[in-house]
N, C-alpha and C positions, 0 to 999 in steps of 0.2 A: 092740780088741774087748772086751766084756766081758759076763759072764752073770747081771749081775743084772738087776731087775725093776722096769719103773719105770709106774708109776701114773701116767696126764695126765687129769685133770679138764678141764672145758671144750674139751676138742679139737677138737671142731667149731666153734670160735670159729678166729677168723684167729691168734690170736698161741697156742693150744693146739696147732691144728692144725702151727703150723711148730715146735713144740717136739717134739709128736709125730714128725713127721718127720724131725728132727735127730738124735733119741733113736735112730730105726731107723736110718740112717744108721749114725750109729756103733756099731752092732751090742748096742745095750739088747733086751733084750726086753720090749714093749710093751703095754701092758694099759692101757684106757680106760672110765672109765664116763659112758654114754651114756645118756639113753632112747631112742634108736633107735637097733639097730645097722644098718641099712638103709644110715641116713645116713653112719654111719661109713664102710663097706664101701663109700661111692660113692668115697670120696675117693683122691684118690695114692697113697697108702700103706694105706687102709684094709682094704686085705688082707695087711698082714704084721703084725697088731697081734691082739691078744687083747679082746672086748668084754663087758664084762659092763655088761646092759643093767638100766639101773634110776635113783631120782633122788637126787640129791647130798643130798636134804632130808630122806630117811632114812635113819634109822642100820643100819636092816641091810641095805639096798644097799649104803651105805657100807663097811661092813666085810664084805660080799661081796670084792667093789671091794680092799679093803686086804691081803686074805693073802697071804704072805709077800713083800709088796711092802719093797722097799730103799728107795728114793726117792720120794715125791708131789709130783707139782706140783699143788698146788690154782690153778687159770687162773680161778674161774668170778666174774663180778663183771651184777649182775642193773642191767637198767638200770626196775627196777620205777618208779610210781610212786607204790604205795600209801602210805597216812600211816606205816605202819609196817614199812616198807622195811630202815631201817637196822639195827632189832632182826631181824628175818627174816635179812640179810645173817650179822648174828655169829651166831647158833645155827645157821645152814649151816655155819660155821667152825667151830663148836664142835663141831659132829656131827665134822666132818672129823679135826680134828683130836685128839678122845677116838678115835676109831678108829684114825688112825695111832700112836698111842700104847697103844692097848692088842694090837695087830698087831707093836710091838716096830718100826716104822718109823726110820730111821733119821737120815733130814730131812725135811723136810717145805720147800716152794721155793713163794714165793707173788710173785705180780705184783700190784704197790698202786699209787698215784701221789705224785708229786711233790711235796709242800707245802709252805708258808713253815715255817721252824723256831720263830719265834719269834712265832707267831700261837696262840692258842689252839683246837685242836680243834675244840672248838663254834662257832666264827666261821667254821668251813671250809661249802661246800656240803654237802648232808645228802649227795652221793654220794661226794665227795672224803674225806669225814669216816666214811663206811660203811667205804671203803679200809683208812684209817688205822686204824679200829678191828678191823677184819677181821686186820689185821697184827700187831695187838697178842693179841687171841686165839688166833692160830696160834703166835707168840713164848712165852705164855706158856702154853703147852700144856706143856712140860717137854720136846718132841720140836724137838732142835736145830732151827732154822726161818731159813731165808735169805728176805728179806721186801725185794724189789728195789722199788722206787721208779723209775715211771717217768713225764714226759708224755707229749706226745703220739707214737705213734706213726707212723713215716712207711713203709706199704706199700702195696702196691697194693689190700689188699680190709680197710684198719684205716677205722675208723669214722671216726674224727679227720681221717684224711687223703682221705678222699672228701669229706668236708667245703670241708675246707680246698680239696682240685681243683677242685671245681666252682663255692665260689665266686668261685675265679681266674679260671677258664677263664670263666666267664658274665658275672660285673661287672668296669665299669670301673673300680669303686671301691667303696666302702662308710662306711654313715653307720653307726654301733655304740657301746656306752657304752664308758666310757673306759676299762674295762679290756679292751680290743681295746689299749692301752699296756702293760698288764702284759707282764713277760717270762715267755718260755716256751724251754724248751730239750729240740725234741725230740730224735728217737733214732730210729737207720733199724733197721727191723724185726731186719733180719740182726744189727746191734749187740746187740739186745735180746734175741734167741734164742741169742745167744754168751752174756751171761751167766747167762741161766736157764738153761743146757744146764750151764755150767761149774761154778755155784753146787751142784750134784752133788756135788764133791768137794771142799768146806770142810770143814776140822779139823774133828772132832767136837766141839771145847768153841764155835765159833762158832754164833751165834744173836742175830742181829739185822737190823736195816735195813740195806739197800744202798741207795743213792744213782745213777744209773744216769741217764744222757742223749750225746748229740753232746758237738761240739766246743765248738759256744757255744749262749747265749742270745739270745733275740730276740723282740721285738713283732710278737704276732699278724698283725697289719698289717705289717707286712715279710715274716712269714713269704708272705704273700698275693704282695710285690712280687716276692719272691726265688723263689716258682716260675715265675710270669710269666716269669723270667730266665731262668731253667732250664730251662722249656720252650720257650725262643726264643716267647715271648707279647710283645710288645713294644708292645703298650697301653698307654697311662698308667694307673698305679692310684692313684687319689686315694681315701684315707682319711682320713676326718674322725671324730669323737664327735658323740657324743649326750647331752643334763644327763642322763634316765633313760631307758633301757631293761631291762625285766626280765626276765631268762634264758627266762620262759616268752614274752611275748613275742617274740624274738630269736629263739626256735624254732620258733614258728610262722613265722616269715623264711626260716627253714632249709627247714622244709618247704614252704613254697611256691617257692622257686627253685633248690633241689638235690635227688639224690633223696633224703637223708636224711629220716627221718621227724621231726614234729616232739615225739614222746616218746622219740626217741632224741637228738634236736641239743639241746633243754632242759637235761639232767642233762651234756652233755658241754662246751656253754657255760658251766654252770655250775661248773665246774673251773677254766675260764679267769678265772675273777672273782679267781685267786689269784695272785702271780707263782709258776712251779713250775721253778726251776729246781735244779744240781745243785749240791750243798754240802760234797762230798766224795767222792773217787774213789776209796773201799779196797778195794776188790771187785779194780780193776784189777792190787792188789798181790797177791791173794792170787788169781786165777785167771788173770789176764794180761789185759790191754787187748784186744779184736777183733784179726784179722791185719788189717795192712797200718793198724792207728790208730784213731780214733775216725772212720766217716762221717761228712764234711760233708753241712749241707743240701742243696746241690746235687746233689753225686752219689746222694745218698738219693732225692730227687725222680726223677731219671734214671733210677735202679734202678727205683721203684715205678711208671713209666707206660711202662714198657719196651715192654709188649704190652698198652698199651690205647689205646683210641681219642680221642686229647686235641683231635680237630677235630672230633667230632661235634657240639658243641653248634652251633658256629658254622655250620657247614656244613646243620645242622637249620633252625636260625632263619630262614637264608638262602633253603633251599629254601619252608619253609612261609609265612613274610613274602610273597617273590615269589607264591606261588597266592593268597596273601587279597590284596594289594596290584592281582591282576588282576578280583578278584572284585569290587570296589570299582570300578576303570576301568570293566569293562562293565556293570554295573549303572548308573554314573553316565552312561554315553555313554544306553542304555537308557533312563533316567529324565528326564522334560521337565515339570517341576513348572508352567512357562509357558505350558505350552500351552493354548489355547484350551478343549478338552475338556474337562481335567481343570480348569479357573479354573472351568465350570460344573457342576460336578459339584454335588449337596449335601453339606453335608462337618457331621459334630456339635462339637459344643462340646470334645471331648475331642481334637481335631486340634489338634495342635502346631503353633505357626506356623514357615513354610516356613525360616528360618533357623535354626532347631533341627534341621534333621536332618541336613545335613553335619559340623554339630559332635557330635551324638550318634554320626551313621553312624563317625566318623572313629579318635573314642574305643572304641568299641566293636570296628571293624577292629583297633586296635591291642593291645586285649585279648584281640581273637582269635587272632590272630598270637604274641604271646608267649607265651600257657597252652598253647594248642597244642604249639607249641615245646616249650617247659616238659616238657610232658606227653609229645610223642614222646619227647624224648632220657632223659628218665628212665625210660620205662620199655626203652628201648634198654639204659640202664646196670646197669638192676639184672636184665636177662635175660628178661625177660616180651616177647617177640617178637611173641607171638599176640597178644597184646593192645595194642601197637604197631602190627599191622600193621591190626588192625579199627579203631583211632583214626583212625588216616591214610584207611581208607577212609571212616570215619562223616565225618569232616572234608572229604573232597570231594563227599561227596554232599552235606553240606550248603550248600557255595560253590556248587552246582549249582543247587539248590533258591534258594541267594538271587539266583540271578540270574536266574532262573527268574521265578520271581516280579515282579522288574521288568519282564521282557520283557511275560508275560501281563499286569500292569495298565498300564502305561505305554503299551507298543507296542501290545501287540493288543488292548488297551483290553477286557478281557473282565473285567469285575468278580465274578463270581462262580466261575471257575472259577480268579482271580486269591485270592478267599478258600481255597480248598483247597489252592493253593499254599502259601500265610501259614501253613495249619495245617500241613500236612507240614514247611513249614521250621522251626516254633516245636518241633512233634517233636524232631526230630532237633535243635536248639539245645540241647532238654532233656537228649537223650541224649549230646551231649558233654560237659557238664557231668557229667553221671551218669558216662561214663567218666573226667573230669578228677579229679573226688573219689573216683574208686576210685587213682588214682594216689597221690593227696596230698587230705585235706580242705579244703587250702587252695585250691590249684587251681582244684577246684569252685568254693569261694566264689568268687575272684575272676570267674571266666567267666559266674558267675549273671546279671549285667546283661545281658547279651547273649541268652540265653534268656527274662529279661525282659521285654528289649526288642521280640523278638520273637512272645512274647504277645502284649503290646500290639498291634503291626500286625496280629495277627489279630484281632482284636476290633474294631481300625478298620477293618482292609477289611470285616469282616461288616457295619458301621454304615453305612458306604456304599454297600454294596454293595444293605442297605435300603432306602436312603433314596433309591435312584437305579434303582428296576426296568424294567427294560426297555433299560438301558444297559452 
């Protein structure tokens, strides 16, 4: 037990929050600055913590935040992407750290990343290089400062490793630039809250960098195979390169097939463009190694999907493919492009000939099918249920509507009441996309053709539907 008072910045972040709660645990007395204590107070522990609400970006919240605090852990790392991000970054740390310092704070414990040693700063990505500088600004505050070095972390709610889950669990593979080769050596969340907890009680003359990961190192692309393994996935995972891909690009990847966003997987691919792994273990000497060793990946993986749902993608796909897969069947059993009626219909210049639309119909199913997908299980994962559950239904009324539609012009040969169909379905075509891009902007684009496409048919059925009155 003990009675001093310890400062957590960022606590509502996944690796604040479990410092925070590690802190109460062993009996710290707990003080966080938030701007919502609301948010605070929802969490596990957030009733046994002291909140002083206000923002890390000014100095007299700040030093609100710092009386008579013993210990700070400054957590907070902005994944901005303004032009002038990295200068905003050090004056948050310079706010922080003149306040711990003039509060008479005693350390000051900050979480940075991983980087090559023998690379120049400037050659790092502008967010890996905000790290490094932000660490160097707390260091050289005068306020002893433990300044841990981490990559990627492996938890169940770390940004890195939602990543990394989903895009195990959804590809069988991945095409990426070649530093998907670079090594990476991450670190299971719990390894990583033992030494920021521990880092507490370094000699007063220590102040510097720690170095801080797993057992080993490994390409991104392994790390991809090695969950697969670990989650009993036993899929082939075929990883190839790409000559360019560029981090923003590569994010917008992200966000169309994980629920990451793509101004969050940008800045955190862009990390990966460096090998980061560890270069020295002294931390280990001076505060002790984790109990029981350094976590392997595997059990780190195991730890972090303990309580979460690692078949829903597949189990998703499977169910939503099957409803569009049957939408397709009855429509096509429904649709007889031979038939004598429809050969004498008058049809306009803008009618596609009759072997374009199996191949358009076909593509288009399969993009339904997948965004769909996509779009269920993300917003499944990231907790938005309500809005899961009105996808699912916007998504079978629209299967309804398109087969709908076949039946009325095909079967019941009713041409105009066949056009009110086309509109209600181009509708709601609309409005799944509109719901896809509230998911993900990519999503949306992707699904665009399909609501496209469905335009179009209403525009042809009204042209026929003209040009053939009385039929």
């Amino acid at each position: 037990m003990t009675s001093r008072l310890a400062l957590v910045t960022g606590a509502t972040g996944y690796v604040g929050g479990q410092v925070a709660a590690e802190l109460v645990e062993r009996g710290w007395r707990v003080r966080v600055l938030s701007r919502s204590e609301k948010k605070v107070r929802a969490l596990p522990w957030g009733e046994h913590v002291e909140v002083v609400e206000g923002d890390a970006s000014e100095a007299s919240d700040v030093a609100r935040a710092m009386e008579d605090v013993d210990v700070a852990w400054y957590l907070l790392h902005s994944m901005s992407t303004s032009d002038d991000f990295v200068s905003e970054e050090k004056e948050m740390a310079s706010t922080f750290a003149d306040a711990a310092r003039d509060a008479g704070v005693s350390r000051i414990v900050y979480l940075g990343g991983l980087h090559p040693d023998d690379e120049d700063v400037g050659q790092l990505s502008d967010h890996l290089r905000s790290r490094v500088e932000v660490g160097h600004v707390l260091i050289d505050s005068g306020v002893p400062t433990a300044a841990l070095q981490a990559g990627v972390v492996i938890g169940d709610e770390s940004s890195s490793f939602i990543m990394l889950r989903n895009l195990s669990e959804r590809l069988p593979g991945a095409i990426a630039p070649k530093w998907i080769k670079n090594r990476i050596q991450p670190i299971a969340v719990a390894d990583a809250v033992h030494y920021l907890v521990g880092a507490a009680d370094l000699p007063a003359d220590v102040s510097r960098t720690f170095d801080i990961g797993g057992p080993e190192p490994m390409p991104y692309g392994d790390m991809m195979k090695r969950y697969a393994k670990a989650t009993k996935r036993w899929l082939p995972r075929i990883v190839g390169t790409a000559p360019v891909t560029t981090a923003g690009l590569a994010g917008h990847w992200i966000g169309l097939v994980t629920p990451v966003s793509s101004s969050l997987a940008a800045p955190l691919i862009g990390s990966l463009q460096h090998d980061t792994v560890v270069h020295e273990r002294d931390l280990d000497d001076l505060v002790g190694a984790p109990p029981g060793g350094h976590t392997t990946f595997e059990d780190a993986v195991r730890a972090a999907v303990k309580d979460l749902d690692t078949s829903r993608w597949v189990r998703t796909l499977g169910l939503t493919s099957a409803a569009v897969a049957a939408t397709a069947v009855a429509g096509s059993l429904l649709t007889d492009p031979k038939s004598a009626w429809y050969r004498t219909l008058r049809k306009p210049a803008i009618q596609p000939p009759p072997a374009a639309f199996p191949i358009v119909w076909s593509a288009l199913y399969t993009d339904l099918a997948l965004i769909s997908s996509l779009t269920i299980a993300d917003l499944a994962e990231t907790g938005r249920t309500k809005e899961q559950r009105a996808y699912i239904a916007a998504l079978a009324a629209n299967l309804a509507l398109n087969v709908g539609w076949n039946g009325t012009f095909f079967a019941a040969k009713k041409l105009r009441p066949a056009v009110l169909e086309a509109a209600a379905l181009a509708a709601s075509s609309a409005d799944l996309v509109r719901r896809a891009h509230k998911a993900s902007p990519e999503k949306g684009v992707v699904l665009a053709p399909y609501a496209a496409w469905t335009g179009f048919a209403t525009v042809l059925s009204a042209v026929i539907a003209r040009r053939n009155p009385g039929r």
